[in-house]
C-alpha positions as CSV (number, residue, x, y, z in Angstrom):
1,X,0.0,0.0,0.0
2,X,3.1,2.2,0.5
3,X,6.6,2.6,0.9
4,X,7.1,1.6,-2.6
5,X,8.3,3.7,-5.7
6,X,9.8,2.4,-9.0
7,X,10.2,-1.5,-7.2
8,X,12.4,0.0,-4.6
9,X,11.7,1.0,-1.3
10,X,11.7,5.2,-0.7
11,X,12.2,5.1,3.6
12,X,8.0,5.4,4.5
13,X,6.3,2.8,6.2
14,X,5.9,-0.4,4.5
15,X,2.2,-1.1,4.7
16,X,1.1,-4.9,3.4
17,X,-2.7,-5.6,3.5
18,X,-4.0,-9.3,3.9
19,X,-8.1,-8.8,3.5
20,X,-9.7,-12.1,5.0
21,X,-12.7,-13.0,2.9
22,X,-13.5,-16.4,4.1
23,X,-14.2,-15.4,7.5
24,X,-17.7,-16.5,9.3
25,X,-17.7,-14.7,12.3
26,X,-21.0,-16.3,13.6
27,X,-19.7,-19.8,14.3
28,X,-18.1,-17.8,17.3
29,X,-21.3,-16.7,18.6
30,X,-21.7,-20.1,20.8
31,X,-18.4,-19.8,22.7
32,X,-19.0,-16.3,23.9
33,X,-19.3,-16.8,27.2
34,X,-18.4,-20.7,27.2
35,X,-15.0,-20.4,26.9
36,X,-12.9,-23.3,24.3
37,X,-10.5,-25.2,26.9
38,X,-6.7,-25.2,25.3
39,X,-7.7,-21.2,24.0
40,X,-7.2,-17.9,25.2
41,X,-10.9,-17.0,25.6
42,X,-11.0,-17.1,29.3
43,X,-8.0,-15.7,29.9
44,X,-8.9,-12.4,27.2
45,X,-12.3,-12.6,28.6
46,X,-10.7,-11.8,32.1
47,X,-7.7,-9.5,30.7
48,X,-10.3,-7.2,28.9
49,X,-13.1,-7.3,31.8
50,X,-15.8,-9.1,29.0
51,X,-14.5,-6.9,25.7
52,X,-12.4,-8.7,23.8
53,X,-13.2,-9.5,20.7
54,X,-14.0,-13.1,20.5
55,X,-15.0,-13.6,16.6
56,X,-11.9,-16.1,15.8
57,X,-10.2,-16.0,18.5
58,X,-9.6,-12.3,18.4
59,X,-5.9,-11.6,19.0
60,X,-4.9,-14.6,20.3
61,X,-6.0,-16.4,16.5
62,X,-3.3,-17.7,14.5
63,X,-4.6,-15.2,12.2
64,X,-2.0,-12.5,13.0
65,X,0.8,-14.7,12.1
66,X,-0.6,-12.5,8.4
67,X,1.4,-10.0,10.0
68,X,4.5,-11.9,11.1
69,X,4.7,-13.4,7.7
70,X,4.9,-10.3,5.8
71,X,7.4,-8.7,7.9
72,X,9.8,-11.3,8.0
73,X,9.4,-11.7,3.7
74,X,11.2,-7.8,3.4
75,X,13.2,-9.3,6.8
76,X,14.4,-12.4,4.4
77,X,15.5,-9.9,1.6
78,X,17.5,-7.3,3.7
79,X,19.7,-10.6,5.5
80,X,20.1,-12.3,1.9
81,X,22.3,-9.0,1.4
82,X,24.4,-10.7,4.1
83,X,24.3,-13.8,2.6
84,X,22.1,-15.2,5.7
85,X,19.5,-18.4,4.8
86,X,17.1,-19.3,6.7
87,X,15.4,-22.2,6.4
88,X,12.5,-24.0,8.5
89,X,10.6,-27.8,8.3
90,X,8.8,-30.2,10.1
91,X,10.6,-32.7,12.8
92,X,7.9,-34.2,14.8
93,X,3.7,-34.2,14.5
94,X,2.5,-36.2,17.1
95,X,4.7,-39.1,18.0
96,X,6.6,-39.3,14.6
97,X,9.6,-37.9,14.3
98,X,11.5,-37.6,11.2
99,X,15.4,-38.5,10.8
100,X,18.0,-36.2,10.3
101,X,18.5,-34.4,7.2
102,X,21.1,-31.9,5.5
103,X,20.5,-28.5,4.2
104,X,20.0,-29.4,1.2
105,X,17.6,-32.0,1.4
106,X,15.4,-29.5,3.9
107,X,15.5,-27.1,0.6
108,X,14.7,-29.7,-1.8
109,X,11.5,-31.5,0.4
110,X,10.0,-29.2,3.1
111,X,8.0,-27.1,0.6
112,X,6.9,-30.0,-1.9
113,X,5.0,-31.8,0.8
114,X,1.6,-30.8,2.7
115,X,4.0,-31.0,5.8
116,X,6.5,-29.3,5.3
117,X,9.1,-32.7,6.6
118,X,12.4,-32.9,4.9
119,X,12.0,-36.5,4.3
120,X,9.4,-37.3,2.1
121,X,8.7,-41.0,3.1
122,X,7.9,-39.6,7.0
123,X,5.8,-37.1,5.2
124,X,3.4,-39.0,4.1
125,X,3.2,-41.1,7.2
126,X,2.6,-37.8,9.0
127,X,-0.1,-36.7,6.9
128,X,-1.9,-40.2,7.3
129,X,-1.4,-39.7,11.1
130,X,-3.1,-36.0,10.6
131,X,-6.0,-37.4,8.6
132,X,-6.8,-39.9,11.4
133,X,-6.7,-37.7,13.9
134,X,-8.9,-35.4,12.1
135,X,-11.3,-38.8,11.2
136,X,-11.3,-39.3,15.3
137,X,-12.1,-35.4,15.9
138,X,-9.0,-35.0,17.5
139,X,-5.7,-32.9,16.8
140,X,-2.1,-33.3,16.6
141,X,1.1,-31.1,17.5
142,X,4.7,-31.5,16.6
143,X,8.1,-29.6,16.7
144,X,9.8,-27.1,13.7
145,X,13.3,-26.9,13.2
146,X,14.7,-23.2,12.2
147,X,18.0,-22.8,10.9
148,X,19.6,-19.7,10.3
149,X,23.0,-20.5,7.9
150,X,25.5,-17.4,7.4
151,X,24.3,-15.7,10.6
152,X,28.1,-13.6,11.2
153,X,29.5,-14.3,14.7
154,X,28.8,-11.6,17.3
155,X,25.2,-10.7,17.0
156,X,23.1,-10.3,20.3
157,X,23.2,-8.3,23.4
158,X,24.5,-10.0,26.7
159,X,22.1,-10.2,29.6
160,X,18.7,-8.1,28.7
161,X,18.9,-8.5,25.3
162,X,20.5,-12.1,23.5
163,X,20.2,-13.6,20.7
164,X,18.6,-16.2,22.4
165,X,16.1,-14.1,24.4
166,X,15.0,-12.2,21.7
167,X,14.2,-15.8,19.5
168,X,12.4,-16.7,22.3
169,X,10.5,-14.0,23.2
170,X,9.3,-13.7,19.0
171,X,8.8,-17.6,19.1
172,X,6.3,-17.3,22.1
173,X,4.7,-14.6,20.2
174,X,3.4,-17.0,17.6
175,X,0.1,-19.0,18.9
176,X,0.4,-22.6,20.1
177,X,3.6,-22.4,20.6
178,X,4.8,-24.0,23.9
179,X,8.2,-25.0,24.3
180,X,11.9,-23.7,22.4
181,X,15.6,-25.1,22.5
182,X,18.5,-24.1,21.4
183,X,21.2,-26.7,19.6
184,X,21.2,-29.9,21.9
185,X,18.6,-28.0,24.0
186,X,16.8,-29.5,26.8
187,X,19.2,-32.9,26.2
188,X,22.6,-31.0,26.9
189,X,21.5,-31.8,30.5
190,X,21.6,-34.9,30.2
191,X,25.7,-34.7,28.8
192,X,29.2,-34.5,30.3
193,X,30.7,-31.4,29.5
194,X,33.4,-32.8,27.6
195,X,30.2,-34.2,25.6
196,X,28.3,-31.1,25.3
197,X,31.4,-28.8,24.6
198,X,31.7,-27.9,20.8
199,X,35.7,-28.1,20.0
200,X,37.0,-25.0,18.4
201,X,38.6,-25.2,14.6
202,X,40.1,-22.6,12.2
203,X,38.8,-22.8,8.6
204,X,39.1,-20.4,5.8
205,X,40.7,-18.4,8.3
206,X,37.6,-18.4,10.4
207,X,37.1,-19.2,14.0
208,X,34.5,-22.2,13.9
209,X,33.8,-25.3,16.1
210,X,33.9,-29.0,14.8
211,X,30.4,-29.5,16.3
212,X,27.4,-27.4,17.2
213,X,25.6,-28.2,20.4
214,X,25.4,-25.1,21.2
215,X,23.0,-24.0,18.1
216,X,25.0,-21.1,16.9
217,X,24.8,-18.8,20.5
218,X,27.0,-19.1,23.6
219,X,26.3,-16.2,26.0
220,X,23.3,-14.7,24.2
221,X,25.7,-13.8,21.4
222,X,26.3,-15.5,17.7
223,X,28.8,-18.0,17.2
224,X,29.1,-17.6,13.7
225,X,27.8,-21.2,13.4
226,X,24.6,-22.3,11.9
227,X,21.5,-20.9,14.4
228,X,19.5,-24.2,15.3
229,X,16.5,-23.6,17.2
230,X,13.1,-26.0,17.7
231,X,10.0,-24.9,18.3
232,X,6.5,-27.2,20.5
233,X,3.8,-26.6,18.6
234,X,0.7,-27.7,20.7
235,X,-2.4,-29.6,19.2
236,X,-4.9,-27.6,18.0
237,X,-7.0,-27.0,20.7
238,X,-10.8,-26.5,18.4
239,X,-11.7,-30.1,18.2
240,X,-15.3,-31.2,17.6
241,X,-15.2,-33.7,20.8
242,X,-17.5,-32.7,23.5
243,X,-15.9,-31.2,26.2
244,X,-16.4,-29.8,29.7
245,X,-16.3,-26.3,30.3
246,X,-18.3,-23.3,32.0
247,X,-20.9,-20.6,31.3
248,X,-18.7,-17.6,32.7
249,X,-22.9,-16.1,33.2
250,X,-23.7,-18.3,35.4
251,X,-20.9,-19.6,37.0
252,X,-21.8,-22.8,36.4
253,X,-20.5,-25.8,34.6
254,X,-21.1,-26.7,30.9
255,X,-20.5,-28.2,27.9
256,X,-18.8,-27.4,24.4
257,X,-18.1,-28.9,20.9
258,X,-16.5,-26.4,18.8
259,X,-17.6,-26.6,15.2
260,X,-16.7,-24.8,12.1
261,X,-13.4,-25.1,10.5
262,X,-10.6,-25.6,12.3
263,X,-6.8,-27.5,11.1
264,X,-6.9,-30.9,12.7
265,X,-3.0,-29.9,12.7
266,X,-1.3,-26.2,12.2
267,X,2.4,-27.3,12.9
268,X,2.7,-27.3,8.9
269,X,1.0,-23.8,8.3
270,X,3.6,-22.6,11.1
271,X,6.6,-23.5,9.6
272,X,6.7,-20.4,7.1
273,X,6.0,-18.6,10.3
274,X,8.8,-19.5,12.2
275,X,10.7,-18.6,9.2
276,X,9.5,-15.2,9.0
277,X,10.6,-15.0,12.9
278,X,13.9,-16.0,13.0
279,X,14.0,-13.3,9.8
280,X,12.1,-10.6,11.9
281,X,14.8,-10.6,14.8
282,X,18.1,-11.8,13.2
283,X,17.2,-8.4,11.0
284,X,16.6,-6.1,14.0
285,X,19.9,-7.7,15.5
286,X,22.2,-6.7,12.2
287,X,20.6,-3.9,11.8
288,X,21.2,-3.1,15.9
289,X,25.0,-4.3,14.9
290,X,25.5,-1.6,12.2
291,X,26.3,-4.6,9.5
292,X,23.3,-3.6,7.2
293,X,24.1,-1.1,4.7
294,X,21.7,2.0,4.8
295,X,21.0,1.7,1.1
296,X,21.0,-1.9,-0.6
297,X,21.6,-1.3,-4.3
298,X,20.4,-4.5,-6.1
């Protein structure tokens, strides 16, 4: 809508528009005051003393990931002037987890499948899984893997402000999302030191280690190793099962099966998101390290 002039952009505001014409705001009328368990209607419901917007799940909808998505697509084009990737697919939904894969096999598979899984044989295995689930009216969750390649050692502010931290805080910020790790994560407890400690190297006259446990950060700041980070997506918490829950009018308890359409699954749909994240804050941090140019001639 603006901050556009002959394909480049002129310094205003960058305003995107995303109009949502498949919304049907009345399936939403049933839940006002009988609140979905697993969402954020009670919570808003207290927050906002009765006035939050409830049609979709008002702010706490998956909805405003629109928003996140679009800033981290200019976010993707400023870092590619750094020569920084960033690249996102599907580990886990439910209790299948896909094996390892390399970069290039993550570029080559995650966007071809409806899952967004680097190995195409797990894929479909996870999409059968997702269509039962759906068949039962139940949901599934699963973990993303985001990986940031080229990322220049020393980005992040120690204490109040790391690298780590700041992924974090923009991870949370996406809906359903319940749990984040860095590199060997929530296992590195679970090591010796002399396991968990990545051996330094020299190579093309750069310091680098021989392993990456720590997933690109060691004291909030950038290694100048590949930035690993995995992301608990929860299951989606609409399912058409009858559940218990309360009419907030009456204090008293009730009953609920949310209809309408709801993802039996949304770990897929979030994997562009966690993309545009990663994008959002590795951007703010080269742009808070003076390493972006003012003016990117291309």
């Amino acid at each position: 809508v603006s901050g556009v002039f002959n394909n480049k952009t002129t310094g205003a505001p960058l305003c995107l528009l995303v109009q949502n014409k498949q919304q049907h705001s009345g399936d939403y009328d049933t839940i006002r005051f009988t609140p979905r368990p697993g969402h954020a209607d009670y919570t808003n419901y207290v927050k906002y003393g009765g006035h939050a917007d409830y049609r979709g799940g008002g702010r706490s909808s998956g909805r405003i990931t629109a928003g996140m998505v679009m800033a981290g697509t200019i976010a993707k084009k400023l870092l590619a002037a750094l020569n920084i990737e960033i690249l996102a697919h599907t580990t886990e939904i439910g209790n299948i987890r896909a094996a390892a894969r390399d970069y290039d096999e993550i570029r080559k598979n995650a966007p071809v499948n409806s899952v967004h899984c680097s190995n195409i044989q797990t894929a479909e295995i996870m999409r059968q899984a997702i269509t039962k689930a759906h068949e039962a009216e139940d949901s599934l969750g699963g973990i993303i893997e985001v990986i940031a390649i080229g990322v220049p050692a020393g980005l992040g502010e120690p204490v109040f402000g790391t690298l780590e931290g700041e992924l974090s805080k923009a991870f949370f910020a996406i809906p359903a999302v319940k749990g984040v790790e860095f590199g060997a994560g929530f296992n590195a407890a679970r090591l010796k030191g002399s396991e968990n400690n990545d051996p330094l190297t020299i190579r093309e006259s750069k310091i680098l280690s021989t392993s990456n446990r720590a997933g690109g950060v060691l004291g909030g700041i950038s290694t100048g190793m590949p930035i690993v980070a995995r992301i608990a997506i929860k299951p989606t918490p609409s399912i058409a099962q009858t559940q218990r829950s309360v009419d907030m009018r009456t204090s008293s308890i009730s009953e609920i099966k949310v209809n309408g359409r709801h993802d039996p699954c949304i770990v897929p749909r979030a994997v562009v998101v966690a993309e545009s994240v990663m994008a959002i804050v590795l951007c703010d941090m080269s742009l808070c390290a003076g390493i972006l140019p003012r003016v990117i001639h291309t």
